[in-house]
C-alpha positions as CSV (number, residue, x, y, z in Angstrom):
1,X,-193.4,-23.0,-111.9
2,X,-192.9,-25.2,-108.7
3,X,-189.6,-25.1,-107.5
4,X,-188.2,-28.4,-105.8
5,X,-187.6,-28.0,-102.0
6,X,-183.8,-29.5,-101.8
7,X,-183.6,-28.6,-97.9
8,X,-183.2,-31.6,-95.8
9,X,-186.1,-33.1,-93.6
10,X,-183.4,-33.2,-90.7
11,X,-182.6,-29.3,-90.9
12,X,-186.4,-28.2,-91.6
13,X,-187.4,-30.7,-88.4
14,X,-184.5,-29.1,-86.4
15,X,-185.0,-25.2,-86.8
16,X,-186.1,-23.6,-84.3
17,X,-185.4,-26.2,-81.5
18,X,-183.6,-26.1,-78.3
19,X,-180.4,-27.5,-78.2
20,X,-181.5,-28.7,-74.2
21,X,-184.5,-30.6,-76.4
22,X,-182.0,-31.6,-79.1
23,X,-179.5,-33.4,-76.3
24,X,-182.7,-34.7,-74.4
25,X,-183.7,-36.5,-77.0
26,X,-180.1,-37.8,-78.1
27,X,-180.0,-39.5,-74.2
28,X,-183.9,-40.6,-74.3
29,X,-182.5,-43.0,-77.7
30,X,-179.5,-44.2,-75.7
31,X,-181.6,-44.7,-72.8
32,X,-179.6,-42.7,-70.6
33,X,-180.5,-41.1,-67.5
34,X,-179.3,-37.3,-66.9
35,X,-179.6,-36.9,-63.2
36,X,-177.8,-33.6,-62.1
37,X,-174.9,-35.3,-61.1
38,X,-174.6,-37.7,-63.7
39,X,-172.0,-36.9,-67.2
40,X,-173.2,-36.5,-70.6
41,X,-170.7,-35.2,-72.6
42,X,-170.6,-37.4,-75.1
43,X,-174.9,-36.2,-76.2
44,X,-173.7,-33.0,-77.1
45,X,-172.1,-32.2,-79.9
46,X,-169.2,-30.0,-81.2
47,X,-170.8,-26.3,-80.9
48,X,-174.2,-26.9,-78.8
49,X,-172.9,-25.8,-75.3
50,X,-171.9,-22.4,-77.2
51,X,-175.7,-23.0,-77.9
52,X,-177.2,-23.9,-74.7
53,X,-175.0,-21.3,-73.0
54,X,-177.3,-18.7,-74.9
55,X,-180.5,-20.6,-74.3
56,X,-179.6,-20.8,-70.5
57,X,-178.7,-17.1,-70.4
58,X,-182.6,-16.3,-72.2
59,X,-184.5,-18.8,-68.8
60,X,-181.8,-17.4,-66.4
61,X,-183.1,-13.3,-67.4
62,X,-186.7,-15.0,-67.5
63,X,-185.8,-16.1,-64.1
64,X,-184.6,-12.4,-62.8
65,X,-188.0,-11.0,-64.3
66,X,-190.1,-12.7,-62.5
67,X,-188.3,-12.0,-59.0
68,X,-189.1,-8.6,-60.4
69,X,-185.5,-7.8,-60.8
70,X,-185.2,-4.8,-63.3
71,X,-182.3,-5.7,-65.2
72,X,-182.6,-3.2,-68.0
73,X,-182.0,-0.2,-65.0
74,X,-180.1,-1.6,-62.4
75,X,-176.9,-1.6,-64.1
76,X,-175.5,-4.1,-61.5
77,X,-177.4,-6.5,-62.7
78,X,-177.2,-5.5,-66.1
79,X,-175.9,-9.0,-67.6
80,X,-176.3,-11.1,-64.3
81,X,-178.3,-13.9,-66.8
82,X,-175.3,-14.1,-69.5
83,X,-172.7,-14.3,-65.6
84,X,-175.1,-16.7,-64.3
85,X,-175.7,-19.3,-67.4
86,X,-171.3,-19.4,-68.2
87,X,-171.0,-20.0,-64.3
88,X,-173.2,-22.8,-64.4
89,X,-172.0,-24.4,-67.7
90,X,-168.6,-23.1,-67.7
91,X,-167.6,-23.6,-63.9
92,X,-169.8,-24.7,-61.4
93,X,-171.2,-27.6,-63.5
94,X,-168.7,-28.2,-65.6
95,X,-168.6,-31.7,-64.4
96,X,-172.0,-32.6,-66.5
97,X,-170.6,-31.0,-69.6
98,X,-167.2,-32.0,-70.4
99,X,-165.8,-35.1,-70.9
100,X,-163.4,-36.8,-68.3
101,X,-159.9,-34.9,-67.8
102,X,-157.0,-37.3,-69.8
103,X,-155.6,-38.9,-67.2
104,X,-152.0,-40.6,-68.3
105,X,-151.4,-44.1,-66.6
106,X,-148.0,-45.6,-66.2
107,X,-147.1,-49.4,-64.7
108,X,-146.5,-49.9,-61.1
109,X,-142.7,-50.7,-62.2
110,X,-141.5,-50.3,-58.7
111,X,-144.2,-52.8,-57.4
112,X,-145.2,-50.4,-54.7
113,X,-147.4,-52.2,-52.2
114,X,-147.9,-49.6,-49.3
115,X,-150.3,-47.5,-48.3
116,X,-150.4,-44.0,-49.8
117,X,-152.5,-40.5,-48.9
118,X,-153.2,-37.9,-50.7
119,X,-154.4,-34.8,-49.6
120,X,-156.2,-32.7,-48.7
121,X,-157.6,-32.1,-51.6
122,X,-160.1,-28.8,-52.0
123,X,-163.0,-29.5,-53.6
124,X,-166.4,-27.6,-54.5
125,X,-169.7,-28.1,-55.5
126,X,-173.0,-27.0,-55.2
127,X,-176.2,-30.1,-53.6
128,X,-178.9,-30.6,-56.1
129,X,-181.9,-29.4,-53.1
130,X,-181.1,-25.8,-53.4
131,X,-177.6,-25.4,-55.3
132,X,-176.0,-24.0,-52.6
133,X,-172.3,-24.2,-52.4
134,X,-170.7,-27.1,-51.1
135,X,-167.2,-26.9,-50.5
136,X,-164.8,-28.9,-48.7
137,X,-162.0,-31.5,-48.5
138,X,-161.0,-34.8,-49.4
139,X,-158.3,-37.4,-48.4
140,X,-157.8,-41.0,-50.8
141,X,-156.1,-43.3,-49.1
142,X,-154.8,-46.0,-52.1
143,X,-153.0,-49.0,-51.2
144,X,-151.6,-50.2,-54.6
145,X,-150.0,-53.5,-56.2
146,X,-148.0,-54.3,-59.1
147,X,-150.6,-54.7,-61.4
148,X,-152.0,-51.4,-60.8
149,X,-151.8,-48.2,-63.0
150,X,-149.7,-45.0,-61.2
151,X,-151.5,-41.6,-62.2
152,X,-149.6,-38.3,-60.7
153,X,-150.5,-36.8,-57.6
154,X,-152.3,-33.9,-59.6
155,X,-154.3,-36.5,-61.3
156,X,-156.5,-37.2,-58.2
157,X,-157.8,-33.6,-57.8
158,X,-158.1,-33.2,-61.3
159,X,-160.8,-36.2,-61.1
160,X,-162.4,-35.2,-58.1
161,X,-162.5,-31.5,-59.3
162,X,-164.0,-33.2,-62.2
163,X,-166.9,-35.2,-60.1
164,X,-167.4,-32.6,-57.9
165,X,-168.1,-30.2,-60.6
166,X,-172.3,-30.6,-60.7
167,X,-174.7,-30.5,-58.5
168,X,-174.1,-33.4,-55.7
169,X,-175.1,-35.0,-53.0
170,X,-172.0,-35.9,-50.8
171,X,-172.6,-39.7,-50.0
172,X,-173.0,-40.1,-54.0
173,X,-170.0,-37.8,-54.8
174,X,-167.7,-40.1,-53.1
175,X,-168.8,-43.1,-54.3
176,X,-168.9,-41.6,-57.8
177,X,-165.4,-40.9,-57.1
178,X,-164.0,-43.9,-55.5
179,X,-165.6,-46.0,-58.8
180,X,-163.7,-44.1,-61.1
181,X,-160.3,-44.4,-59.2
182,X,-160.7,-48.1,-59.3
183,X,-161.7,-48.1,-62.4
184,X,-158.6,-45.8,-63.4
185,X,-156.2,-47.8,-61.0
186,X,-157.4,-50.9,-59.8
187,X,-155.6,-50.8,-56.5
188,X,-155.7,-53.7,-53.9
189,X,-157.7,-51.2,-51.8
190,X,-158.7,-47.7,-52.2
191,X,-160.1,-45.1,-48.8
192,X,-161.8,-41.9,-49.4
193,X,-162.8,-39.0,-46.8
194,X,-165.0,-36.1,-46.9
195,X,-165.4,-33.7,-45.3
196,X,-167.5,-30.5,-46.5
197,X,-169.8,-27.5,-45.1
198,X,-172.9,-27.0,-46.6
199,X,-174.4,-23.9,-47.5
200,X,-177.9,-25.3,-47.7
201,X,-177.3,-25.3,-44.0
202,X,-175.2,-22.0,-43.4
203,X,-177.0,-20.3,-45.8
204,X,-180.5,-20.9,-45.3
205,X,-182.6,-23.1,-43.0
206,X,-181.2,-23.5,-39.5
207,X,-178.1,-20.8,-41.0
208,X,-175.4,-23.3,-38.7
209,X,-172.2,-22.0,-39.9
210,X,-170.2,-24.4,-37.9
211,X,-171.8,-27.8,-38.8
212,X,-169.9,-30.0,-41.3
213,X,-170.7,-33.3,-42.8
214,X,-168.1,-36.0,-43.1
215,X,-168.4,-39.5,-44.8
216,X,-166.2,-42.3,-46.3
217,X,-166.1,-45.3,-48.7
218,X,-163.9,-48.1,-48.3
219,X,-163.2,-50.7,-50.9
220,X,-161.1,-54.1,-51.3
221,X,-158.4,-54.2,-48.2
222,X,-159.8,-51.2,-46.5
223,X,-163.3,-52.6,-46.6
224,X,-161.9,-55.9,-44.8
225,X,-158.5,-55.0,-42.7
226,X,-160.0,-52.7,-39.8
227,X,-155.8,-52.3,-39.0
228,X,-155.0,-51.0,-42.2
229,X,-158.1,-48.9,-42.3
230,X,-157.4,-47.6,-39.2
231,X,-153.9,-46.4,-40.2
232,X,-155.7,-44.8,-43.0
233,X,-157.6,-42.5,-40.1
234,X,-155.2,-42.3,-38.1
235,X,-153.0,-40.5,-40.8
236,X,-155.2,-37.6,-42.4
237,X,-154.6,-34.4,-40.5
238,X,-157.1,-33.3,-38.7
């Protein structure tokens, strides 16, 4: 006697594949692009990075193999795949895996209306050429008016530790950043400097340990008032 095959088409289609393919395809439906620094926490469901951890871990030892690394004897290498793929997901790239930190908003009660700094702030990341580290700091420069939301001071490195965490290029990391602060606060104007070494540089290639790369966005009043943005400049500590 035939017995009747209950198990959904869904799970039978889905055994045996990759999570990475399963989340690939969830952001080729949407139509979304998943460029190294771009977020997409919300295509992966409860449970999969547990999942994609594990399937990392299995490329990252393929990876070690064929540098003819021999994991199985050399115990300090031992479980360098399993360190390598929760350092990438866990930590260093966080950014692309998690959604946005909850950020709470109160009203500018007070109608402040002048300029405020914050930093430095440390930040680190790693460029998308070579994933090196890039580590470095940042100053936001917000000039605020009553209409606009007050976050804590913490709240600002908590955001940019959040853009920061995947693989960047600088010039896009700051503007990444300074459209989510204005998107968060909606200041009158809003000032961000960088300033970062990066190991692609001190690490490799021409190995200068001493070069640095700094760059800025400006938007609203900073954009337009070269006084106010030069009070801006004038303040961060240099």
């Amino acid at each position: 006697m035939l017995m009747k095959n209950t198990t959904p088409l869904q799970d039978v289609t889905d055994e045996g594949t990759p999570v990475s393919v399963k989340i690939r395809e969830r952001l080729a439906q949407a139509r979304k692009r998943f460029h190294a620094n771009d977020n997409i926490a919300e295509f992966i469901e409860p449970g999969e990075l547990e999942s994609l951890l594990d399937e990392v871990e299995v490329k990252m030892q393929g990876v070690l193999d064929s540098l003819v690394i021999d994991t199985a004897g050399d115990h300090n290498t031992g479980n360098t795949a399993r360190r390598v793929a929760k350092m990438y997901l866990n930590e260093v790239f966080n950014g692309r895996y998690v959604k946005a930190p909850s950020i709470t908003e109160f009203p500018n009660a007070e109608h402040l209306n002048e300029l405020m700094i914050v930093g430095p702030i440390t930040v680190r990341s790693a460029c998308s050429h070579h994933f090196c580290p890039v580590i470095g700091k940042i100053w936001i420069g917000v000039l605020p008016n009553e209409h606009t939301n007050v976050i804590g001071l913490s709240k600002y490195a908590r955001l940019a530790e959040w853009v920061m965490g995947r693989p960047q290029i600088q010039e896009e990391a700051v503007v990444q950043l300074a459209d989510l602060i204005m998107e968060k606060t909606q200041p009158d104007g809003l000032a961000i400097v960088m300033e970062a070494s990066h190991y692609c540089m001190a690490w490799r290639g021409v190995k200068d340990m001493d070069s640095k790369m700094i760059n800025s966005v400006m938007r609203g009043v900073f954009l337009k008032d070269s006084t106010l943005r030069r009070e801006f400049l004038a303040l961060i500590p240099r």
